[in-house]
Backbone as CSV, one residue per row, in Angstrom:
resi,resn,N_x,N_y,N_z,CA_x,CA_y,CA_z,C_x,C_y,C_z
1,UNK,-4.193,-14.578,19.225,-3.311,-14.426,18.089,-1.889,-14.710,18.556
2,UNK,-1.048,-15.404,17.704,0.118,-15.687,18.483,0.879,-14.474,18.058
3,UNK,1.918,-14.839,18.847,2.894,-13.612,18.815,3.997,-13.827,17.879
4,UNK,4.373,-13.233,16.911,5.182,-13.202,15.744,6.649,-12.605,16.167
5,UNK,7.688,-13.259,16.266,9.421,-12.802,16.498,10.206,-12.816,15.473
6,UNK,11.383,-11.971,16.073,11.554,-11.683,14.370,12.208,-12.582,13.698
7,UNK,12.441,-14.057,14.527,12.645,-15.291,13.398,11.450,-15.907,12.949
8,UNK,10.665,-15.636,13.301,9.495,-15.782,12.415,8.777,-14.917,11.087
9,UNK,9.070,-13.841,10.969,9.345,-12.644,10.444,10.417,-12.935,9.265
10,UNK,11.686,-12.922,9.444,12.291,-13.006,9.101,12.022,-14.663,7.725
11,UNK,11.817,-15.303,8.199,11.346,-16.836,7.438,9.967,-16.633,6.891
12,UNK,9.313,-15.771,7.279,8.230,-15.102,6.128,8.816,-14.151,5.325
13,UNK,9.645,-13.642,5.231,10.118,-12.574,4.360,10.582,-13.574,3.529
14,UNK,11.598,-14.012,3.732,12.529,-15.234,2.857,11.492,-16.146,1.501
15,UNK,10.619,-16.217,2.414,9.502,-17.407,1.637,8.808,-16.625,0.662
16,UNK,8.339,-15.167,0.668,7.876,-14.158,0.049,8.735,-13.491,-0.894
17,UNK,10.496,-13.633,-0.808,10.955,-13.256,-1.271,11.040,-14.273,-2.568
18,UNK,11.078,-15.642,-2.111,11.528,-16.812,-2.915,10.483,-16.875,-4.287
19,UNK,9.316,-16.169,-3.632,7.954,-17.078,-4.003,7.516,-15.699,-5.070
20,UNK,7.713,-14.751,-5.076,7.761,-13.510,-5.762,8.666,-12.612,-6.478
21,UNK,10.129,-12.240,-5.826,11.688,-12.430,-6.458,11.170,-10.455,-6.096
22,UNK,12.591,-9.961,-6.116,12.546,-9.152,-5.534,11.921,-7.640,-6.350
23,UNK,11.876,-7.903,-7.736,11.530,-6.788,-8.933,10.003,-6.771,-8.216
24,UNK,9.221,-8.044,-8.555,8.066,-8.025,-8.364,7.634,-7.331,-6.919
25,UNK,8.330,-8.037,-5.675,7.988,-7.055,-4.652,7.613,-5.533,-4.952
26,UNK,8.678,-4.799,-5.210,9.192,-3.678,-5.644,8.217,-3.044,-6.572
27,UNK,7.960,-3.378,-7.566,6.226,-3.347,-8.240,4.946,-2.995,-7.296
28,UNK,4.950,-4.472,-6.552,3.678,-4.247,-6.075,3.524,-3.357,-5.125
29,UNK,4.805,-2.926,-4.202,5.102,-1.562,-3.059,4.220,-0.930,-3.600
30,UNK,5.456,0.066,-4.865,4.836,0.389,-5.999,3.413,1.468,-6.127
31,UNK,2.775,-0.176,-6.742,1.712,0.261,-6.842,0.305,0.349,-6.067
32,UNK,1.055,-0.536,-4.626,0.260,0.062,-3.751,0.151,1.187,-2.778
33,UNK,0.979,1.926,-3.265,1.405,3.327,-2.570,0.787,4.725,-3.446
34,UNK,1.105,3.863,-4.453,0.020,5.310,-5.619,-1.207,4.777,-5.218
35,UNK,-1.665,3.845,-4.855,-2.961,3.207,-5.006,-3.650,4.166,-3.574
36,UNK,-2.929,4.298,-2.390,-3.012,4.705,-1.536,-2.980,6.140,-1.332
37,UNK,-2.017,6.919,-2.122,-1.744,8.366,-2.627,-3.112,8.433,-3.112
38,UNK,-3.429,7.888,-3.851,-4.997,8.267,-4.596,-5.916,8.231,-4.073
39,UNK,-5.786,7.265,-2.923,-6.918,7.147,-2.078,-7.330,8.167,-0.978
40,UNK,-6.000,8.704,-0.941,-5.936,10.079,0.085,-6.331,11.603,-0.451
41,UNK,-5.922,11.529,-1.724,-6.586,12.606,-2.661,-8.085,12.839,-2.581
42,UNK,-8.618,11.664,-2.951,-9.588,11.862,-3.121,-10.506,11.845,-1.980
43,UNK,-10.161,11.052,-1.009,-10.729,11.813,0.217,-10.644,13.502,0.625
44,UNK,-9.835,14.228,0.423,-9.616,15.055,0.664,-9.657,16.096,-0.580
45,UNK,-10.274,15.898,-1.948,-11.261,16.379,-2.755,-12.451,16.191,-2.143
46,UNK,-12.937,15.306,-1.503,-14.345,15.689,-1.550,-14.572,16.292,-0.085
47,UNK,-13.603,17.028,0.584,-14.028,17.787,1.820,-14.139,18.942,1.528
48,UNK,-13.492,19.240,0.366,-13.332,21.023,0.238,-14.487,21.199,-1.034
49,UNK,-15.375,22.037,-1.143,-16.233,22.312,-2.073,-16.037,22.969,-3.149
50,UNK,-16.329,22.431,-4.138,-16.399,22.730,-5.485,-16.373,24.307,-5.960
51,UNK,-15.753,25.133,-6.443,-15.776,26.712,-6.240,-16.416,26.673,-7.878
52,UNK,-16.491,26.109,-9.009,-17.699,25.964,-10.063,-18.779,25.320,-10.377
53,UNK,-19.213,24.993,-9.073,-20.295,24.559,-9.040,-21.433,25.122,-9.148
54,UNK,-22.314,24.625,-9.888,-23.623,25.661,-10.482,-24.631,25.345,-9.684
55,UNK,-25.530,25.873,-8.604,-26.604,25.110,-7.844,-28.187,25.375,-8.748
C-alpha cells in the first residue's frame, strides 16, 4: 500500500471538497455519526437483558 503525505491528503480533500461542496460534506458527517451512535446503542441494548420479559 503506498504511503499517503499530507500533500497527497491534502489534494484529496480539495477534489472531495470540489466534487461535493462543503454543506453536503457536513450532511453526510452528519449522518454518519447518528448512523454510528445507533449502531452503538444497539449493541449495547442487546447485552443487558430485558427486565419485562415474559419466559
Amino acid at each position: 500500500m503506498p504511503h499517503l503525505g499530507p500533500t497527497e491528503l491534502i489534494i484529496i480533500l480539495v477534489i472531495v471538497l470540489v466534487l461535493f461542496g462543503v454543506g453536503r460534506i457536513g450532511k453526510i458527517a452528519g449522518e454518519l455519526g447518528s448512523g454510528i451512535r445507533a449502531f452503538r446503542e444497539g449493541l449495547s441494548s442487546e447485552e443487558k437483558p430485558k427486565e419485562n420479559e415474559e419466559e
